[in-house]
C-alpha positions as CSV (number, residue, x, y, z in Angstrom):
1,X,-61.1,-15.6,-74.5
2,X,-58.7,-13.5,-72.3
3,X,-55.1,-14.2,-72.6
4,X,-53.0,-15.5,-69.2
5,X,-51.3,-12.3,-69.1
6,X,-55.0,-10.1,-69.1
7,X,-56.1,-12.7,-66.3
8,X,-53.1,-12.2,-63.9
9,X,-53.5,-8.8,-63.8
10,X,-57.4,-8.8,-63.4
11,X,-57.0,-10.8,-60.3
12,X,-54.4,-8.3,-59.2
13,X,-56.9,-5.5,-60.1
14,X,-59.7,-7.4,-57.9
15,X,-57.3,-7.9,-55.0
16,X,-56.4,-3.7,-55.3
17,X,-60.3,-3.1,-55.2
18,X,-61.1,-5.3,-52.0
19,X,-58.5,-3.5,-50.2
20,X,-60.5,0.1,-51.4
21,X,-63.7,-2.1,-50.5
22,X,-62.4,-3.1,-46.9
23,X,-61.3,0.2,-46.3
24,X,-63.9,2.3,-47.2
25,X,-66.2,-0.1,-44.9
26,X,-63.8,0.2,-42.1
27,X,-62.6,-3.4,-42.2
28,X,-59.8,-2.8,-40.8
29,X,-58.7,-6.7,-39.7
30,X,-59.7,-8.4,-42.7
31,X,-57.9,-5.0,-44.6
32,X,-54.4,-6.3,-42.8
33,X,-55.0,-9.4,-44.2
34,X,-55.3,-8.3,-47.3
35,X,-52.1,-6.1,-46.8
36,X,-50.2,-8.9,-46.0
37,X,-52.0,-11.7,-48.3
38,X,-51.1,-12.3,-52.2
39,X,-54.0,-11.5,-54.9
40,X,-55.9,-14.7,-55.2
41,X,-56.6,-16.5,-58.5
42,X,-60.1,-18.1,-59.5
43,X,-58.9,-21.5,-60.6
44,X,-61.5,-22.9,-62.7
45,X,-62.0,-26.5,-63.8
46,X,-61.6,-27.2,-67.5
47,X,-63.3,-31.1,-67.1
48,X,-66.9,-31.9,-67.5
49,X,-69.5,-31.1,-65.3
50,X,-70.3,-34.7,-64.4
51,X,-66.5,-35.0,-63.4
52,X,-66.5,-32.1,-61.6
53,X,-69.6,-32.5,-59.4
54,X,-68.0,-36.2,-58.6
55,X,-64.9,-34.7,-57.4
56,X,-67.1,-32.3,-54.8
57,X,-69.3,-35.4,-53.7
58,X,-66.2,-37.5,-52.9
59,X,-64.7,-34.2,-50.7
60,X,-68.6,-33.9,-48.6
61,X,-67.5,-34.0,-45.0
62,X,-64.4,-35.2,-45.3
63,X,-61.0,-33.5,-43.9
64,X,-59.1,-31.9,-47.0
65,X,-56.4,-34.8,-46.6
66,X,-58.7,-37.7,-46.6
67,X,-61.2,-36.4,-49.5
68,X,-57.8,-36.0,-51.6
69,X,-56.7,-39.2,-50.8
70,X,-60.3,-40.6,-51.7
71,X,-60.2,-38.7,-54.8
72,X,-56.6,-39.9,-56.2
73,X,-57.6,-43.6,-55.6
74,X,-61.2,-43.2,-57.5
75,X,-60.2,-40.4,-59.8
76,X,-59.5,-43.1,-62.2
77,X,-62.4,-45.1,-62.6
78,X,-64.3,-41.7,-63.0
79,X,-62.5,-40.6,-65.5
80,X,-61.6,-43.3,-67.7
81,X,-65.2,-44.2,-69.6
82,X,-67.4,-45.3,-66.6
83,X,-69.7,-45.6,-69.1
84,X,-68.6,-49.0,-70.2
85,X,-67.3,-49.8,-66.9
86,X,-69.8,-52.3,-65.1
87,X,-68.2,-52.4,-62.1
88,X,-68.0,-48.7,-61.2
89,X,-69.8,-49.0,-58.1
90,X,-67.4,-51.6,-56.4
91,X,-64.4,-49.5,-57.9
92,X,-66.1,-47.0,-56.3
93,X,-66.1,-48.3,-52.9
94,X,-63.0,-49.9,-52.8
95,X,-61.4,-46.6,-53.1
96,X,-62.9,-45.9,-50.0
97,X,-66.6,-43.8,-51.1
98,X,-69.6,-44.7,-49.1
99,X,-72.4,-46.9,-50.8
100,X,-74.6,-43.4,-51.2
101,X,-71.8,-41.4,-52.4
102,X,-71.5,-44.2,-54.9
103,X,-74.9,-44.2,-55.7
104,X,-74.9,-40.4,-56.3
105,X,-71.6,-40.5,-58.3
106,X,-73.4,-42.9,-61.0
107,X,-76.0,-41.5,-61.3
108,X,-74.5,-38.3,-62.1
109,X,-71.8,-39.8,-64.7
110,X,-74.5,-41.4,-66.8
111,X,-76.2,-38.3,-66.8
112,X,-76.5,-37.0,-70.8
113,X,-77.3,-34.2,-69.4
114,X,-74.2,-33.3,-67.2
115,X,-71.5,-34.1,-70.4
116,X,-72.6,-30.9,-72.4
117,X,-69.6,-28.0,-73.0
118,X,-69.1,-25.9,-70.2
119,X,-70.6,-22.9,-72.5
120,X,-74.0,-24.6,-72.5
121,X,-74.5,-23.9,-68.7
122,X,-73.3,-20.4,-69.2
123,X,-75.7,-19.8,-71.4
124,X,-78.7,-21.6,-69.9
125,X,-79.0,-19.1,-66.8
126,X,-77.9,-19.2,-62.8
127,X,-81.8,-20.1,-62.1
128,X,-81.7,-23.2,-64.7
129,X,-78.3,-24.3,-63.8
130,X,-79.3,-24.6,-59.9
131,X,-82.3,-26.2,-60.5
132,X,-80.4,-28.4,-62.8
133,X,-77.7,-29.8,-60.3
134,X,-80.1,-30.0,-57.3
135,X,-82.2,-32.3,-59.2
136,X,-79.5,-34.7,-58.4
137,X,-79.5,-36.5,-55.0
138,X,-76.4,-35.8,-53.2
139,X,-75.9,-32.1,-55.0
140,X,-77.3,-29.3,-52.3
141,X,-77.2,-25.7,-52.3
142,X,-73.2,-25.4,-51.2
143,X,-71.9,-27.7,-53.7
144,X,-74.5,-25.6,-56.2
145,X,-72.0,-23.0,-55.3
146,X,-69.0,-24.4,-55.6
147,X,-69.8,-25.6,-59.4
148,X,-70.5,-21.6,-59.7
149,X,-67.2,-20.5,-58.4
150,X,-64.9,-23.2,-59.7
151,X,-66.4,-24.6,-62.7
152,X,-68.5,-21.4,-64.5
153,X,-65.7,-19.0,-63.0
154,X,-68.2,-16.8,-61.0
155,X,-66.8,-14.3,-59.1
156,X,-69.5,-12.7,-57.4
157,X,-70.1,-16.7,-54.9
158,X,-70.2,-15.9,-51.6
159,X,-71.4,-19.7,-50.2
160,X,-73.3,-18.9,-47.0
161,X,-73.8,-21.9,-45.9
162,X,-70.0,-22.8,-45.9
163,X,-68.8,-23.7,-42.4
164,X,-65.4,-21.6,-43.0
165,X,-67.1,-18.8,-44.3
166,X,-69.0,-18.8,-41.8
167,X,-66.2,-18.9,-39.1
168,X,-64.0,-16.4,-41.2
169,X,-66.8,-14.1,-41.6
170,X,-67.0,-13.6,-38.0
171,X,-63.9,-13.4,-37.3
172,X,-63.2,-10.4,-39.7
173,X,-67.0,-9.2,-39.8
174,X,-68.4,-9.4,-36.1
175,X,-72.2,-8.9,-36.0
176,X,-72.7,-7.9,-39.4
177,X,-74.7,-10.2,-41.4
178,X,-73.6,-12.6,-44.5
179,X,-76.3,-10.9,-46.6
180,X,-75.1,-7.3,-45.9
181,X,-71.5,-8.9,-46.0
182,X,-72.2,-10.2,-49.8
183,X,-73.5,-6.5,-50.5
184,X,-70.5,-4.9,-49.9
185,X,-68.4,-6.6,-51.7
186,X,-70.4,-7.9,-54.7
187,X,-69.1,-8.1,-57.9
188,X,-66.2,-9.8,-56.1
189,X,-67.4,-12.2,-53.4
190,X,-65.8,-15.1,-54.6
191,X,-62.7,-13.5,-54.5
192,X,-63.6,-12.5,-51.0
193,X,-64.4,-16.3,-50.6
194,X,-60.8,-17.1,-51.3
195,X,-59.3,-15.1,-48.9
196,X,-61.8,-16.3,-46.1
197,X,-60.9,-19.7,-46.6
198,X,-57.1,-18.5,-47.0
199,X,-57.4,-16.9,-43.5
200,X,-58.4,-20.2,-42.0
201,X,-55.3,-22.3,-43.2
């Protein structure tokens, strides 16, 4: 396991080498951002899986601000052994989830199969760990993604099908395709992620 000290200065590294990727490509707008941005960190999640997914259901289409203030308010009943909590769904909705999101949320926490160490999923394969979260309703391709980046640690995610990607993407990247995008920079897309979404705040 690599010490806090080795990780701070990998993420340095990472930002260094996207500045050599951007200007090598000729980047030149999203290579002033970089100039002027600090090297991003890959926070990772150190909860279970079943936890994690619940916390990206409860943010689906919802502003930052209100899918934080969801999350805070149900966080609790999610956490604390809902399990042996028979009255999870009305918990559920009281803190202000939909009846589907509640749905979706249960089924995923009774899931045996979503409580397993983190190393497990590392081990079982990218192919097996999509088909694995997909075969839950309310879990599609982006939030697929997000589970790579922020609970596996991933850094090579670029989520195409992420509105502010998107939008970022063309800001910095005019008529050049997400594909050819994620080319360029790969191993480090998810670090590109991170300042894509940082350029939109």
């Amino acid at each position: 396991m690599k010490s806090t000290k080795s990780l701070k200065m990998e993420y340095k590294k990472i930002h260094l080498d996207l500045l050599k990727i951007s200007k090598k490509n000729n980047h030149s707008s999203f290579l002033n951002f970089l100039k002027s941005s600090p090297p991003k960190q890959l926070k990772v999640f150190n909860g279970e899986l079943s936890v994690y997914l619940s916390k990206a259901i409860v943010g689906q289409q919802l502003s930052t601000k209100a899918a934080k203030t969801i999350w805070e308010r149900a966080e609790k009943f999610i956490i604390n052994h809902p399990l042996q909590n028979r009255n999870l769904e009305n918990d559920l909705r009281e803190s202000g989830l939909s009846q589907k999101k509640c749905e979706y949320v249960k089924n995923i926490l009774i899931s045996n199969t979503l409580q397993k160490k983190k190393n497990y999923y590392k081990t079982i394969g990218v192919e097996a760990f999509t088909n694995l979260l997909i075969s839950y309703k309310g879990i599609g391709p982006w939030t697929v993604d997000m589970a790579k980046m922020f609970f596996l640690g991933d850094e090579n995610i670029l989520p195409k099908g992420d509105l502010g990607i998107k939008r970022a993407c063309n800001n910095f990247f005019p008529n050049q395709a997400l594909e050819s995008i994620e080319k360029i920079y790969k191993p480090f897309n998810s670090y590109l992620s991170l300042n894509l979404w940082d350029s939109l705040d």
